[in-house]
C-alpha positions as CSV (number, residue, x, y, z in Angstrom):
1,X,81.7,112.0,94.7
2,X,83.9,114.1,96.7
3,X,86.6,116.7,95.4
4,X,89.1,118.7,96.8
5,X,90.3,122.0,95.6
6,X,93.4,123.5,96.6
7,X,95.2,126.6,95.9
8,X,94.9,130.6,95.3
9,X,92.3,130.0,92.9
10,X,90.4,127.3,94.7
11,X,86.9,129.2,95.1
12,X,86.8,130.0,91.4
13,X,87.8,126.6,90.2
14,X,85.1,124.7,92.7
15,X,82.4,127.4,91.0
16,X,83.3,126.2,87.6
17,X,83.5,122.7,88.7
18,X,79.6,123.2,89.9
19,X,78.1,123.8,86.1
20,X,80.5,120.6,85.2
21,X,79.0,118.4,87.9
22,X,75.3,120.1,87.1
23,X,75.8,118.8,83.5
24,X,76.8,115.1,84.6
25,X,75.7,111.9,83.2
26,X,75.3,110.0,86.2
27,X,73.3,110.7,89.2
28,X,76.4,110.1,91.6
29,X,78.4,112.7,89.6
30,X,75.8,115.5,90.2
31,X,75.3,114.5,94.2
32,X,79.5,115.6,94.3
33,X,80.3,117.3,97.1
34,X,83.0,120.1,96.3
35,X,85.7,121.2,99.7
36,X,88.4,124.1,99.3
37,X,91.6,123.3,101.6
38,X,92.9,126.8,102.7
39,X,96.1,128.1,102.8
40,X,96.0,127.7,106.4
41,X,95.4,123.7,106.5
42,X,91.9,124.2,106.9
43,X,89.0,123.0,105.1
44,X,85.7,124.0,104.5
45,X,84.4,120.9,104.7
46,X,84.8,116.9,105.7
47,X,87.5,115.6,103.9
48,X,86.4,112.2,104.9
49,X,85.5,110.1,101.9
50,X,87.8,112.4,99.4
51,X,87.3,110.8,96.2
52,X,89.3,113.3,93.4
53,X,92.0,115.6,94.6
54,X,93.3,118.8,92.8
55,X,96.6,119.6,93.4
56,X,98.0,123.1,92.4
57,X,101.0,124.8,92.1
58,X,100.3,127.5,94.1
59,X,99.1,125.5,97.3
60,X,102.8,124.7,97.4
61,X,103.6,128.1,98.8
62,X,101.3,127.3,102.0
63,X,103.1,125.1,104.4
64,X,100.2,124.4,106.4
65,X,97.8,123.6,103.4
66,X,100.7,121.3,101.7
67,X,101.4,119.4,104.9
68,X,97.3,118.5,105.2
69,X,97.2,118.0,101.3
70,X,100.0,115.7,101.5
71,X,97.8,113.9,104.4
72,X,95.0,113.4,102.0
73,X,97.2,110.6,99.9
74,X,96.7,108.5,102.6
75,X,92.9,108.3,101.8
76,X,91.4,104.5,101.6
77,X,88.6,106.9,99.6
78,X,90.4,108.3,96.9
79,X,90.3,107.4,92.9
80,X,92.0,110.2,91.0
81,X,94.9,112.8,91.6
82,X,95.6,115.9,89.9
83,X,98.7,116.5,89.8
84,X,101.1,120.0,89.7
85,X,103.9,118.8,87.6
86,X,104.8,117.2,84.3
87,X,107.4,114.9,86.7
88,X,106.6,112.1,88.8
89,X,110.3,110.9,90.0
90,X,109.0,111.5,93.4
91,X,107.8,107.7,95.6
92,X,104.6,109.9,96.4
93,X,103.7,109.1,92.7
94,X,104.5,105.9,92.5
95,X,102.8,104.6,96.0
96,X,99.5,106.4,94.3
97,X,99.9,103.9,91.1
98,X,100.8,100.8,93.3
99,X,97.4,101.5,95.2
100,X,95.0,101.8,92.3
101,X,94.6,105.7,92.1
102,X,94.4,107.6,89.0
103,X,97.0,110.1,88.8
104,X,96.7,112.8,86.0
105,X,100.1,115.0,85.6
106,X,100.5,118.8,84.1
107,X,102.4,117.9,81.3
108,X,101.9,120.5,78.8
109,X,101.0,123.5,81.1
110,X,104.7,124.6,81.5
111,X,105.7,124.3,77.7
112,X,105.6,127.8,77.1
113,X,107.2,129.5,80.1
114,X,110.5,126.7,80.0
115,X,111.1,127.2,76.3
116,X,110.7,131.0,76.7
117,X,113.5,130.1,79.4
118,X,115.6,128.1,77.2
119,X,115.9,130.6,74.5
120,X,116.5,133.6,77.0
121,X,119.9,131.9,77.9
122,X,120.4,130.6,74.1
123,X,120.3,133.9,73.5
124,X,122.7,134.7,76.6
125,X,125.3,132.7,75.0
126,X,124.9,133.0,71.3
127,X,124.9,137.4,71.9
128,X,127.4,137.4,74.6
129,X,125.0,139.1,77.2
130,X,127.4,138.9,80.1
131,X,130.0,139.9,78.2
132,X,128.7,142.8,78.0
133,X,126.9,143.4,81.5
134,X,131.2,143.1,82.1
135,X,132.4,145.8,80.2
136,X,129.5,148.0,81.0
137,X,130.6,147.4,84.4
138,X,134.1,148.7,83.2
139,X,132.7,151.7,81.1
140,X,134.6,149.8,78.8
141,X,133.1,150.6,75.0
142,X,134.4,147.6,72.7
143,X,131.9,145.8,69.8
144,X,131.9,142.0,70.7
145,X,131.0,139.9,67.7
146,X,128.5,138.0,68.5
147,X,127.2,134.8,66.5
148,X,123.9,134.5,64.3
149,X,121.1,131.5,65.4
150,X,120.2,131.1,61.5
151,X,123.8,129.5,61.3
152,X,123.0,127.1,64.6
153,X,121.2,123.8,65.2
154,X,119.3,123.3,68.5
155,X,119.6,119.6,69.6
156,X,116.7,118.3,71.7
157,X,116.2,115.6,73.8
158,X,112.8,114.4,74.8
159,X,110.6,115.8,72.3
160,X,107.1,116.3,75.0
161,X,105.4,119.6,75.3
162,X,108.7,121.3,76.1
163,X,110.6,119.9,73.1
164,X,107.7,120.5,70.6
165,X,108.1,124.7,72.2
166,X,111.5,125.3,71.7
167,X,111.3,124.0,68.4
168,X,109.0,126.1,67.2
169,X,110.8,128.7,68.4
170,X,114.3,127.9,67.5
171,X,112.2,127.5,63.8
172,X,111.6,131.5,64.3
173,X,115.2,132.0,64.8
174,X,116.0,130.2,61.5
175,X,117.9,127.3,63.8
176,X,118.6,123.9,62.3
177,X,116.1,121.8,64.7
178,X,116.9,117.9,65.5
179,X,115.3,115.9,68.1
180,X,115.3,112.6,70.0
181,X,113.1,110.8,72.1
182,X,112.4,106.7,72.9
183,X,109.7,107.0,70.4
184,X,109.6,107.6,67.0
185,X,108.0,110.8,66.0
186,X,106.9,112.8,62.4
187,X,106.6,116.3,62.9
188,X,107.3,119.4,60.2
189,X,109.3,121.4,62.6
190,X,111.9,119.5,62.9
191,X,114.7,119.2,60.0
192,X,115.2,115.6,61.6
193,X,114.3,112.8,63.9
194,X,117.3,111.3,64.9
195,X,116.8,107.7,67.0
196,X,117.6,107.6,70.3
197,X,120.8,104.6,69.5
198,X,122.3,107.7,67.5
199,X,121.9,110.4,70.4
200,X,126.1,111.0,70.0
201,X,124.8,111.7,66.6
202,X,122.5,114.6,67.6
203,X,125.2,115.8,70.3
204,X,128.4,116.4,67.6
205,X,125.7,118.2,65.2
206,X,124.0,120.5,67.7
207,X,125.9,123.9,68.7
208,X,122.3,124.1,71.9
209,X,121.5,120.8,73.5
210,X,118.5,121.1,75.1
211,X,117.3,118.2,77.7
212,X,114.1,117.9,78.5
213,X,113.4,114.1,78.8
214,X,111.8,112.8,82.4
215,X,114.1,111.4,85.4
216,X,114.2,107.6,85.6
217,X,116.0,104.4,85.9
218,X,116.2,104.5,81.2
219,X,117.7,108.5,81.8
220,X,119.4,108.4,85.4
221,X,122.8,109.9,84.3
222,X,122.2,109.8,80.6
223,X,124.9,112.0,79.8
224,X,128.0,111.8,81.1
225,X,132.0,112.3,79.7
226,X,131.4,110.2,76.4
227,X,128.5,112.4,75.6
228,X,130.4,115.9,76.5
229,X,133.0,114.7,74.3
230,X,130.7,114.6,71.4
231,X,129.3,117.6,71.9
232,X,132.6,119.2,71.5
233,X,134.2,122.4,72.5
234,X,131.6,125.0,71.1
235,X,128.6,123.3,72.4
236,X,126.5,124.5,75.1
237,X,124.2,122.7,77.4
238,X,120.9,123.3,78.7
239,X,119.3,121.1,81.2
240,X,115.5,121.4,82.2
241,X,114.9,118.2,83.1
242,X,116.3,116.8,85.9
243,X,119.3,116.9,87.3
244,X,119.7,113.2,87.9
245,X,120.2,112.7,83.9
246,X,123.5,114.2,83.7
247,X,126.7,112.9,85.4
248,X,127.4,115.9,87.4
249,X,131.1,114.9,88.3
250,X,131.6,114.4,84.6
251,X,130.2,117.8,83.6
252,X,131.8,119.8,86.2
253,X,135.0,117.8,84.6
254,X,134.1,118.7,81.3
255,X,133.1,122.7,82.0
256,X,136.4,123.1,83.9
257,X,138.6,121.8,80.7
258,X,136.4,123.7,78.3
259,X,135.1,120.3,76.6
260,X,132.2,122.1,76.2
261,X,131.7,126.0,75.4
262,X,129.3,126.2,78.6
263,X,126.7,125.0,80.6
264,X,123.0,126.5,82.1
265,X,121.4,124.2,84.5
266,X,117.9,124.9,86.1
267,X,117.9,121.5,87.6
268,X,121.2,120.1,88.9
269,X,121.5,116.3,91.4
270,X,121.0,117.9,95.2
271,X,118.5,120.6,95.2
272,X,119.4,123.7,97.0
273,X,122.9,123.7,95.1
274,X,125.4,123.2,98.3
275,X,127.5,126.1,98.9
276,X,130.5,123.6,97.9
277,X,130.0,122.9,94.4
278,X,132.3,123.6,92.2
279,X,129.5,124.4,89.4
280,X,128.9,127.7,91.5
281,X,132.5,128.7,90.9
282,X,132.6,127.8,87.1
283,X,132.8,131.2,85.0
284,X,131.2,129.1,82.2
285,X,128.5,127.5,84.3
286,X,124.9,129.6,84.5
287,X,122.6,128.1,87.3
288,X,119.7,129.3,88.3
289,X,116.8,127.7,91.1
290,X,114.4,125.1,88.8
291,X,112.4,128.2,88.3
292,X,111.9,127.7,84.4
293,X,108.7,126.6,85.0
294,X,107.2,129.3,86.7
295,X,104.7,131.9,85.4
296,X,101.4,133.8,86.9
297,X,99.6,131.8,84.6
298,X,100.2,128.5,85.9
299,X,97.8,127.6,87.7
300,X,95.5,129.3,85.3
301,X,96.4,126.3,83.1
302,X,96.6,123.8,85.3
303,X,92.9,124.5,86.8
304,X,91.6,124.4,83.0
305,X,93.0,121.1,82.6
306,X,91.8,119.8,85.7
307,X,88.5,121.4,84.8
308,X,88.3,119.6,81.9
309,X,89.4,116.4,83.1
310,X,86.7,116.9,85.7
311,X,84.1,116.8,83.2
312,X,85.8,113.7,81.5
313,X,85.9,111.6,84.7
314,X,82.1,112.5,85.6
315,X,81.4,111.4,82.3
316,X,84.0,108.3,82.4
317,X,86.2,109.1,79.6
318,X,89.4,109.2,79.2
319,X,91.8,111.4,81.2
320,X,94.1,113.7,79.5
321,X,97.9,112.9,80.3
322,X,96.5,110.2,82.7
323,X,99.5,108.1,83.9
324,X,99.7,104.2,84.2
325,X,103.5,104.2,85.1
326,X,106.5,106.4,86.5
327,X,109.0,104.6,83.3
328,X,110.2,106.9,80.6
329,X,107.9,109.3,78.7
330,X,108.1,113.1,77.6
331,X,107.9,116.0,79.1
């Protein structure tokens, strides 16, 4: 068995992975042979006959290591991906499945750091934070009544990792908590399940509607003018998914006409944002680069899954969040 490591913390991981490969079952597990790709493209070892591949986040910010890791797909040799992400929209993913390779993704790892994200603009809106930043700006001193999140229900959609977050921390805030997904789910956070038929349901009852349900063919422009209708006028929106799930013609209609109270959009359709959208220009539109995600201790989490999926493939158990399909699911 061959494995590739990747990433700023590469060395450390492949040490780790030696005690896990030491403690093997099998006699072809403990012959592994462990590489590190460098940032520079470079590896300290054949690559030739590449049987499990880590990819991290961080190798991402090496162009030369990302263009030979990307190379490595192509390997006749290799059984089993690691992937970066909780998404897998992207054809890489798919060709992987279509040829037989396992892919593992990193749903779970970026709960924390996107719900933290949601509530720091839930908080933007429901405390009137720019307001503010504006008549500091003025030297302008004028109280601004701001609204209470004990009094508000946060509406999510696709209860995964993410979902499962925010709603424990919308629970801190006293919020009402309802949630929908294409799977029925029990869990004591919420105040309800609501069915994925109803989803206009959950939309007129939630003031924060928070997606955070995978990009496919079931979600591709889930949300369009209907669903901003239901919302009504003091609903805001807050998209981490992707931005193929909303309608973005319909949203800039509806943020322009002040169907909806306001929008914040990590993720929006074409990714940079053109200089000439009109979401750019919309003083009730908050956009910022699909950064939610980030945090130092990414890849911290992503190598302790992979370490531990490591130990479950030498071992041939079952992968955690191992992936048979790119159709709908959680994130």
């Amino acid at each position: 068995m061959k494995v590739c490591f990747t990433g700023d913390l590469a060395e450390s991981l492949r040490e780790e992975a030696r005690g896990i490969i030491a403690n093997a079952v099998s006699d072809s597990a403990r012959e592994a042979e462990l590489i590190v790709l460098g940032p520079d493209g470079s590896f300290d070892g054949d690559a030739r006959g590449l049987e499990v591949l880590y990819f991290s986040l961080s190798a991402t910010n090496h162009p030369a290591a990302m263009k030979a890791l990307l190379g490595l797909f192509d390997s006749p040799s290799l059984r089993w991906v690691q992937g970066p992400g909780a998404g897998i929209d992207h054809p890489i993913w798919q060709g992987l499945i279509d040829r037989g390779v396992r892919l593992t993704n990193a749903s779970g790892i970026h709960s924390e750091p996107i719900a933290q994200y949601i509530f720091a603009y839930v908080l933007h809106w429901e405390r009137n934070v720019r307001q503010h930043q504006e008549q500091q700006a003025r030297r302008e001193w004028k109280i601004i009544h701001s609204e209470d999140l004990a009094q508000k229900t946060l509406g999510i959609v696709g209860y995964g990792g993410i979902g499962q977050a925010a709603a424990r921390i919308a629970r801190a805030f006293g919020m009402r908590v309802l949630a929908t997904r294409r799977t029925p789910v029990e869990d004591d956070v919420l105040d309800r399940f609501v069915p994925l038929a109803d989803l206009h349901e959950l939309l007129a009852e939630s003031d924060y509607v928070v997606l955070c349900m995978p990009f496919n063919d079931d979600t591709r422009e889930m949300l369009g003018a209907a669903e901003f209708a239901a919302m009504g006028a003091s609903s805001v929106l807050i998209n981490v998914a992707r931005g193929g799930v909303v309608n973005e013609s319909d949203l800039i209609e509806a943020l322009s006409a002040r169907m909806i109270r306001g929008a914040t959009l990590d993720v929006v359709s074409e990714e940079p944002l053109p200089e000439s959208s009109p979401l750019w220009g919309l003083d009730n539109c908050m956009i910022t680069p699909h950064d939610a995600g980030y945090s130092p201790l990414g890849d911290t989490r992503l190598g302790a899954l992979f370490l531990e999926n490591l130990r479950r493939y030498a071992a041939g158990d079952t992968l955690i969040n191992e992936i048979s399909t790119t159709g709908f699911g959680d994130r």
